[in-house]
C-alpha positions in Angstrom: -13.0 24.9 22.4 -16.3 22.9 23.4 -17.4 19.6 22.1 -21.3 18.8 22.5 -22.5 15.3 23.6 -23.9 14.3 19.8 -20.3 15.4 18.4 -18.2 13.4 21.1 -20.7 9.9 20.8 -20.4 10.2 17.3 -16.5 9.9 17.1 -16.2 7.4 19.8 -19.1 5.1 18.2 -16.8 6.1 15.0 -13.8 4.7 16.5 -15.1 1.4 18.1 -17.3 0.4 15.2 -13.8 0.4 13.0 -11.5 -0.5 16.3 -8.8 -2.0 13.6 -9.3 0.6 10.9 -7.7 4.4 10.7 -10.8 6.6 10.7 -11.1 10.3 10.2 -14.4 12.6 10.0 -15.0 16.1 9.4 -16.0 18.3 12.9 -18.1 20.6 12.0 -20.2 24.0 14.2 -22.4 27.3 14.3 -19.2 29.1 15.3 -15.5 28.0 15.8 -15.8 27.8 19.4 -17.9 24.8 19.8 -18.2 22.0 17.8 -22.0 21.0 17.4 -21.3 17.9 15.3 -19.6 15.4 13.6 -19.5 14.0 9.9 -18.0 10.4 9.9 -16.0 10.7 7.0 -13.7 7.3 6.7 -12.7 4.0 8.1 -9.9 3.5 4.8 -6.8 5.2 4.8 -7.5 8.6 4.3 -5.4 9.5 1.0 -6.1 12.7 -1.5 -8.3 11.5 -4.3 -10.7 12.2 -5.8 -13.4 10.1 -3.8 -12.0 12.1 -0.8 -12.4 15.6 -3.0 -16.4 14.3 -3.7 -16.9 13.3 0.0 -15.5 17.1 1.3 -17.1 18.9 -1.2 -20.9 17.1 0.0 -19.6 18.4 3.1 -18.6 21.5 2.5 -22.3 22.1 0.6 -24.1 20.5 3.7 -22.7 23.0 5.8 -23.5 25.7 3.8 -26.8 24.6 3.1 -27.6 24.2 7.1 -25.2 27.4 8.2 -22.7 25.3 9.4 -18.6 25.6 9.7 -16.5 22.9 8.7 -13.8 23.3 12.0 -11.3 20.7 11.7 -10.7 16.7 10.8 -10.6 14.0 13.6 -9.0 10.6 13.3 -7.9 7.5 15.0 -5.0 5.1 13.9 -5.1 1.6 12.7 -3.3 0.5 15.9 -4.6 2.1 19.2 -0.8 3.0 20.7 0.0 4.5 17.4 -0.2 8.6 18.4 1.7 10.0 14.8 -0.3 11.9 13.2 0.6 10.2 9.3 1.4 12.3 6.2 -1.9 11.8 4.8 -3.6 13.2 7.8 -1.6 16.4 8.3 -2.1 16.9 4.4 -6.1 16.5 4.3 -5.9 18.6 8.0 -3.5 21.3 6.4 -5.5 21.6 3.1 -8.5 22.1 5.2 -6.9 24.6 7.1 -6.1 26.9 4.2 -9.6 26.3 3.5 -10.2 27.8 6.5 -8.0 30.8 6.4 -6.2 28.9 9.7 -7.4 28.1 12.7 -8.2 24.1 12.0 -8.4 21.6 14.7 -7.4 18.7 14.4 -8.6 15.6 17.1 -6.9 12.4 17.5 -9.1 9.5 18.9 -6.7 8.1 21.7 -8.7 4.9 23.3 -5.3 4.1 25.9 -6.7 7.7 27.7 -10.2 7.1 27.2 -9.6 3.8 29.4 -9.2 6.4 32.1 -11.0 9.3 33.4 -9.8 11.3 30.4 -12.6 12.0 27.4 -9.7 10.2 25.2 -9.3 13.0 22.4 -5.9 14.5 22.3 -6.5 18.6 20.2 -3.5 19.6 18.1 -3.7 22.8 16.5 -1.2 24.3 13.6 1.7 26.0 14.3 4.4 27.0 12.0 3.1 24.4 9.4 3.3 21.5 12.1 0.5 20.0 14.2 1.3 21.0 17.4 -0.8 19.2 21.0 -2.6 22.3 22.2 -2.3 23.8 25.3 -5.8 25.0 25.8 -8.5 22.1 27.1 -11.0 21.0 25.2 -14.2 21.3 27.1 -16.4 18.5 27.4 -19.1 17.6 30.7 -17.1 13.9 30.7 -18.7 13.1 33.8 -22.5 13.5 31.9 -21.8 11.3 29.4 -19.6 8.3 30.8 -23.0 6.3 32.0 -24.9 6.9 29.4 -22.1 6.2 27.0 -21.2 2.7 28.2 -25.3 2.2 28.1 -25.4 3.0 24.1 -21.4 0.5 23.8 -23.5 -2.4 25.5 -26.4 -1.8 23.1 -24.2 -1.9 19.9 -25.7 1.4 19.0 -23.1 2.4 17.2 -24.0 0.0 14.3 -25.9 3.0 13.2 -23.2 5.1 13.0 -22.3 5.7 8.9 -19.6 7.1 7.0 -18.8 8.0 3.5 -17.1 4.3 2.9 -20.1 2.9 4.6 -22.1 5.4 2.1 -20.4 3.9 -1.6 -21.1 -0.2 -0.6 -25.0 1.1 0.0 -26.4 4.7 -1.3 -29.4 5.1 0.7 -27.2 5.7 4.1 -27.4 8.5 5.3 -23.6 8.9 6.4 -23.7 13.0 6.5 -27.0 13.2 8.9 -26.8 10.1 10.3 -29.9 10.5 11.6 -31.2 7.1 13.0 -27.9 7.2 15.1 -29.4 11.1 16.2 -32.5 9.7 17.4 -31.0 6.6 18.8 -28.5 8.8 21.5 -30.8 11.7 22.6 
């Protein structure tokens, strides 16, 4: 599976923006082998509710709307060296799957790897009704995007970067789009 530039900045400015919160966002694509974008969906503990059902359901109509696929569910722990992957995740990640007649990926934001050459996303796919590391890579031009990358960190750009939480304290974000942080990173 591929990950595009705009998807990859978006979970990373995701993850440092809430660097002591669990986040988790919806990855979304034209077709299940790359994923074009990112919808940042959390920086709470993601639990089923209904706030949750609302936010996936806006979702799942955006994509529809735009001829998009909803392809899996990326998070990031509370603490950086926590790796599980908590009940709450596997259950929004394994409902989505059955949404998606299988093949769901999930992505888990690992900043310990990112501090090295690595792009810092760890892809587990489901096997047997467990989330399983995959085996295939998940391609992304890493050496592209490092400078520019550190460039947008040192500019705080991802201040712009909204989610669904960010999107209930104030309406008029625009947490699905995010457009201004779109415009900020080409």
């Amino acid at each position: 599976m591929k990950i595009t530039k705009k998807a990859y900045i978006k979970m990373i400015f995701h993850g440092i923006k809430y660097s002591t919160h669990p986040i988790s966002g919806i990855l979304i694509g034209k077709n299940k082998q790359i994923i074009t974008d990112v919808i940042p969906l959390t920086h709470s503990l993601l639990l089923p509710s209904p706030i949750t059902h609302v936010a996936l359901t806006q979702i799942d109509l955006y994509c529809k709307e735009n001829g998009l696929l909803m392809l899996g569910l990326y998070f990031g722990n509370e603490n950086n060296l926590d790796l599980e992957i908590h009940a709450a995740i596997d259950l929004i990640a394994g409902q989505l799957n059955k949404h998606l007649d299988g093949g769901a990926v999930l992505l888990k934001l690992d900043p310990t790897s990112f501090k090295s050459d690595s792009s810092g996303l760890l892809m587990y796919s489901l096997s047997n009704s467990v989330w399983l590391e995959s085996s295939k890579p998940l391609e992304i031009d890493w050496t592209d995007i490092k400078p520019e990358l550190k460039k947008w960190i040192e500019n705080q750009s991802y201040k712009y970067l909204y989610d669904f939480d960010c999107h209930l304290a104030d309406i008029q974000l625009d947490w699905i789009r995010n457009e201004l942080l779109d415009d900020y990173i080409k």
